[in-house]
N, C-alpha and C positions, 0 to 999 in steps of 0.2 A: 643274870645275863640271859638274853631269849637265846630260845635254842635256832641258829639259823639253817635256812634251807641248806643242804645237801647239796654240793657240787658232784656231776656225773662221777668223778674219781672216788666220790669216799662212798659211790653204791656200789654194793655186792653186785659180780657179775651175772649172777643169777635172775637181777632185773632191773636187765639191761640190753639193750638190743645188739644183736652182734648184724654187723652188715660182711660179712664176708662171705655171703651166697652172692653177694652183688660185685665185690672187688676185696681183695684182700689187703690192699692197700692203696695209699694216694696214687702211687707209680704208676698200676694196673688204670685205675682211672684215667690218666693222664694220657696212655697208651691207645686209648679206646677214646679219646675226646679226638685225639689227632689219624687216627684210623675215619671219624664220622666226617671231620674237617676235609682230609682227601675225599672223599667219596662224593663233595658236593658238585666238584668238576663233572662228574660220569652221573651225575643225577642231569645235572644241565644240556649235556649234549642232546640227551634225547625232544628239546623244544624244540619242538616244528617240526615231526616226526614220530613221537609218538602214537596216531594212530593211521599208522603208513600200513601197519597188515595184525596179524593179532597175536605174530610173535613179539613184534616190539612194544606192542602193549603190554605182553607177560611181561617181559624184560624190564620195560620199564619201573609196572607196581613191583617184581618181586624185588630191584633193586632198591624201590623207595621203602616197600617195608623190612628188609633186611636193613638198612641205614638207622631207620625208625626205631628197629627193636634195641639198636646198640643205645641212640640217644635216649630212649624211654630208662635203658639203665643206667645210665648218666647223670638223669634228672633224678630219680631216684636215689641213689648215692648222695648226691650231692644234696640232694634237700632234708635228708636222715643226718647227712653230717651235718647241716646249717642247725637244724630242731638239735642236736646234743649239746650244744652251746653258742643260743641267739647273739652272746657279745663278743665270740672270737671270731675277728673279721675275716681271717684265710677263709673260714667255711662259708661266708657270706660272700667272701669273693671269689670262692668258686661256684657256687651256685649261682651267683651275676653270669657268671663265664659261660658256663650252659644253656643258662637264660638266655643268653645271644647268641648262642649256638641254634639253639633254637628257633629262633624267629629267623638266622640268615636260611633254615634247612626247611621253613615254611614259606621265604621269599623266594627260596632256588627251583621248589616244587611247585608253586603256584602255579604254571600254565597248564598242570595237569589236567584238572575237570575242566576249563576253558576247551583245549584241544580234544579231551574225549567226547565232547557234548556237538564237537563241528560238523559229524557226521551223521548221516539218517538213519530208521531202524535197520534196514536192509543189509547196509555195513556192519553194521552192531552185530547183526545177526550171526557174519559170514565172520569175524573174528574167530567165534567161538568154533563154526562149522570146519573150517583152517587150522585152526590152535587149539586141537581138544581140553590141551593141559589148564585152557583159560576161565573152564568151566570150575574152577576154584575162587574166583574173583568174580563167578555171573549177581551175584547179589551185592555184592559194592558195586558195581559197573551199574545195575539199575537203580541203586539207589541216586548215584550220581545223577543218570538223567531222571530221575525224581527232582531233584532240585536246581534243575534247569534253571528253572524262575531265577532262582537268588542266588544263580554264579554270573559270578561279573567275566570279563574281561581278563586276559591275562594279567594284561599293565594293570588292571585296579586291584586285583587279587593280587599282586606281588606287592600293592601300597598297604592293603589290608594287610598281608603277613606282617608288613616290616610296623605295621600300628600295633601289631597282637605286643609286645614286648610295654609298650605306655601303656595298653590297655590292663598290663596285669599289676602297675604299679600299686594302685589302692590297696588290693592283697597285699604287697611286699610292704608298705608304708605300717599297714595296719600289726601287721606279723612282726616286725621289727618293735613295734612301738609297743605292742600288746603283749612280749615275750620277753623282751631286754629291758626295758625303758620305765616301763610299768611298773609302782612298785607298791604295797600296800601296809607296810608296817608293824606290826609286832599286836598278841593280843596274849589273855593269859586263856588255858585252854581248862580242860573240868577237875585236873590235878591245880589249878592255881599256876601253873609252870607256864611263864612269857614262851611265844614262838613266834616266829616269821608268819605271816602270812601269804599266802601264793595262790598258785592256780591250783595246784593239787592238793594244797594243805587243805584248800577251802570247803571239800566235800566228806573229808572228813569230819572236822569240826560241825559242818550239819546235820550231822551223826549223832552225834555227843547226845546225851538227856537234857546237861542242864540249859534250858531254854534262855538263859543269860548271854552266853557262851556261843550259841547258834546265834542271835540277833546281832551282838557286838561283830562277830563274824560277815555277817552278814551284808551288814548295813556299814561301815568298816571298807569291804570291798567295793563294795555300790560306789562310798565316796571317792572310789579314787579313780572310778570311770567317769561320774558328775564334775571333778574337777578339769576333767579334759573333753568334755563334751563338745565343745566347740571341736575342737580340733578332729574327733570320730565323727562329726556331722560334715565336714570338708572331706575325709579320706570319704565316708559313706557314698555322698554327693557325686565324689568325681566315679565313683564304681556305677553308679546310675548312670551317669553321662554316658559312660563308655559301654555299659549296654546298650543302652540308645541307639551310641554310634551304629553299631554293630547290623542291630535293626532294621535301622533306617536305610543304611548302605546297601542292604542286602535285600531291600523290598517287603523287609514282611510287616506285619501291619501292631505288634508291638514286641518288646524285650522279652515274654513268657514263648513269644510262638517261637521267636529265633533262637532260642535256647533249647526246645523240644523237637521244631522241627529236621534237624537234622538224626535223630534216632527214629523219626516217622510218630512222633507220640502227638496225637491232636490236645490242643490247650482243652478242651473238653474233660481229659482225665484227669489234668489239674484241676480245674474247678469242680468234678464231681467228687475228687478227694476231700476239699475243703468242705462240701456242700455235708458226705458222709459225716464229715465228725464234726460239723455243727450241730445234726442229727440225731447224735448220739453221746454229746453232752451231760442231757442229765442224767447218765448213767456213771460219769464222771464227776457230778457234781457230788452224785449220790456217797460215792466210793471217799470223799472231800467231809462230806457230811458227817460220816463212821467215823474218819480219823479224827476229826475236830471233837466227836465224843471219846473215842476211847483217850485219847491225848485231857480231855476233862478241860479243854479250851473254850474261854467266850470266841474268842476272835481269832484267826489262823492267817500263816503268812508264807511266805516261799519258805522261810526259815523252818517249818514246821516241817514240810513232805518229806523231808528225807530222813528224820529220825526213825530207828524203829519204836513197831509199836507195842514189842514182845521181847523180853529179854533171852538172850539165848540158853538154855539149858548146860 
């Protein structure tokens, strides 16, 4: 009989995550979802007045990112409980729950950069000169008018929030599928002993010495993404689309810039990234080369890198 995976209950707590620096329990969560839920009324009031003087601009960021800090724990919690058991759906429907907590609390915020960007440098200026305390926010406030260019409109930026929730389907589609759903079968491991195969079991076994056991492994795993291939090339597809959208909507000129440019990083560093370690390849081939000898291999395979190449003392 193969030995099967481990349900989170029959692992020692030793390793195992404890999330109670986050909530000590569902309750505590629950407490803090409807605490973020109230808040969204006093987030709204301030449309079309937020940059009336440079206290209601503090007022306004420090009330969005105190709201922010509680839902970032939120999503947190809730995505720690979803990841400890992909097929118990409470934890799946609470993290939905937050999910659209979410998107309603980037629809309610939306007119913020719209309304701070209304104004001229001069204004900008006199915030800070008025509102000393707001000199904690002078470097988000210019990054904001850094990306002038690619803030829409209030109305289209509250259509865009309320898209970000479709937009992050392809992830949830792929996570549900690739976690729960997915399954790979039984092999025998270098004792001869049937086991389950998994996501974690599988980097073990490419451990193992005997090179039977790593390929069966291996290759084993591979088939049971090839048999759904079709179905990872439609989740893939719509994740591309909706970068696109994203892009496009927002002016920039493709899916690498729109994704960078809001931390100010020029596509330039990505491609000089790529460019480095094309560079320095046969350095890697070379290091490929050693293991394929000391291994005493004609031919080498993914299945091979990860054995060791020294027995332990």
């Amino acid at each position: 009989m193969a030995t099967a995976v481990r349900t989170r209950a029959e692992v020692d707590e030793a390793y195992i995550w404890s999330l109670d620096s986050f909530y000590t329990g569902d309750d505590l969560w629950e407490q803090d979802y409807r605490t973020v839920e109230g808040q969204l009324p006093a987030l709204a009031a301030f449309a079309g007045r937020i940059a009336e003087t440079g206290a209601t601009v503090l007022a306004a960021l420090t009330l969005r990112d105190t709201v922010n800090a509680v839902l970032d724990r939120l999503i947190a919690y809730a995505f720690f409980r979803r990841d400890e058991d992909t097929t118990h759906s409470p934890n799946q429907a609470r993290f939905d729950r937050v999910s659209a907590l979410e998107a309603r609390f980037r629809v309610t915020t939306a007119f913020v950069r719209p309304e701070l960007l209304a104004d001229d440098d001069a204004t900008f200026e006199d915030w800070f000169e008025t509102t000393p305390t707001l000199e904690l926010y002078r470097y988000h406030l210019q990054n904001v008018r850094r990306l002038r260019a690619h803030t829409r409109s209030a109305e289209v930026e509250a259509v865009i929030a309320q898209a970000s929730e479709m937009a992050q389907s392809p992830a949830t589609i792929f996570g549900a599928f690739n976690d729960a759903d997915l399954h790979f079968g039984t092999i025998r491991d270098q004792n001869g002993e049937e086991v389950a195969l998994s996501h974690g079991k599988l980097w073990a076994l490419l451990e193992q010495p005997n090179r039977d056991v790593r390929r069966t492994a291996w290759k084993q795993y591979g088939v049971a993404y090839q048999s759904h291939q079709t179905t990872f090339a439609a989740v893939l597809n719509s994740a591309v689309r909706a970068n696109i959208f994203n892009a496009r909507v927002r002016g920039y000129n493709s899916a690498l810039e729109a994704a960078l440019d809001p931390d100010a990083i020029p596509s330039s560093v990505y491609h000089t990234l790529i460019d480095t370690v094309h560079q320095h390849l046969p350095t890697a081939y070379r290091d490929l080369r050693l293991r394929k000898q000391m291994l005493g291999l004609e031919s080498m395979y993914f299945y091979d890198l990860l054995v060791p190449l020294a027995t332990p003392p």
